[in-house]
C-alpha positions, 0 to 999 in steps of 0.5 A: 500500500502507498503511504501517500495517495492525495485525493485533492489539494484545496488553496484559499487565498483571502486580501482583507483591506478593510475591518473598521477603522481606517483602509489598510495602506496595504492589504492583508494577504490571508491564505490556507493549503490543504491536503487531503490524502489516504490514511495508511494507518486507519482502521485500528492501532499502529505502532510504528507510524513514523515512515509516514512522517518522513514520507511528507516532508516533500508534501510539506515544501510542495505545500508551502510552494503552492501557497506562496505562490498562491498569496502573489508574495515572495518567501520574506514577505511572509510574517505569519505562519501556523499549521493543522490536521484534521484526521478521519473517524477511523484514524487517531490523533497521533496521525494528525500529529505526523504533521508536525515535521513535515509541515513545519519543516516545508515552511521553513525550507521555502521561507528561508529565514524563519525562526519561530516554531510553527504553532499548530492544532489537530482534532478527529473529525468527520466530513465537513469538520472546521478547524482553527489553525493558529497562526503567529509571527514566523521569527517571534513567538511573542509578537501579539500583533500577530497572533491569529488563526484561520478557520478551514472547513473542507464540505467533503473531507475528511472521510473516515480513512483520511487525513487533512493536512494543512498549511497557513501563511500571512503576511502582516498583522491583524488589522489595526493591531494595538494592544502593545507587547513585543513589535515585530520591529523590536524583534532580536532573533536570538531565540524564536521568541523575542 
């Protein structure tokens, strides 16, 4: 059986230019990846799952190829970033966490220049299941202007033998962001962090 046979690959890209207050100088690019693909290891316990966490890593970089491309933004523009599973009825929870090495380490591989681990949520769920996927700023952790999330909802995904993996990207802050903390211009780049 193939570790990896992707059913379908969704891309959604968003340019917020207002929210209140005054229009943005320049627009808010929000965007999201999605893969969905077979679950090799649904339908019952699996002790040994890591082949399919090294099998992703050249999903993770197609991905966020995809994605940049998609957001019209070269690797540095990106500001934010985070990732998420979503996996199938018949699949465990362990299985959205094989996304972790694989989504984080695309990103950083096409962004070049990120130092801020990738935040990320997983949950089990059945068709049309939304989750939120955590986004923050992709060399500081504790820049709050950053901090966001991005919903993604497939209506027929994912089916009890899949999985969703999911990759999501910005490129500024929330709109008007003004509740202080850290500011990306203030950034040291000494731990990921500040």
């Amino acid at each position: 059986m193939d570790l990896i046979a992707i059913r379908k690959i969704a891309t959604f890209v968003e340019e917020e230019r207002h929210e209140f207050g005054p229009a943005l100088a320049e627009p808010l690019i929000r965007g999201t990846v999605a893969v969905v693909m077979n679950n090799p290891y649904a339908g019952g316990y699996v002790e040994e799952i890591t082949p399919l966490m090294e099998a992703l890593k050249p999903v993770g970089k197609e991905m966020a190829e995809r994605l940049v491309s998609a957001m019209g933004k070269g690797p540095e523009e990106i500001q934010g970033y985070g990732k998420g599973a979503i996996v199938g009825a018949a699949g465990e929870l362990e299985h959205g966490a094989l996304w972790h090495v694989p989504g984080g380490w695309g990103m950083r591989e096409v962004l070049g220049h990120t130092q801020a681990i990738v935040p990320s949520s997983k949950k089990v769920g059945t068709l049309g299941t939304a989750i939120d996927i955590p986004v923050h700023h992709v060399n500081a952790a504790y820049v709050r202007s950053h901090f966001t999330a991005i919903e993604v909802r497939l209506p027929d995904a994912p089916r009890p033998d899949e999985l969703v993996y999911i990759l999501a990207m910005t490129s500024g802050p929330r709109p008007h962001a003004r509740v202080e903390g850290l500011q990306a211009s203030e950034i040291k780049g000494e731990d990921g962090l500040r």
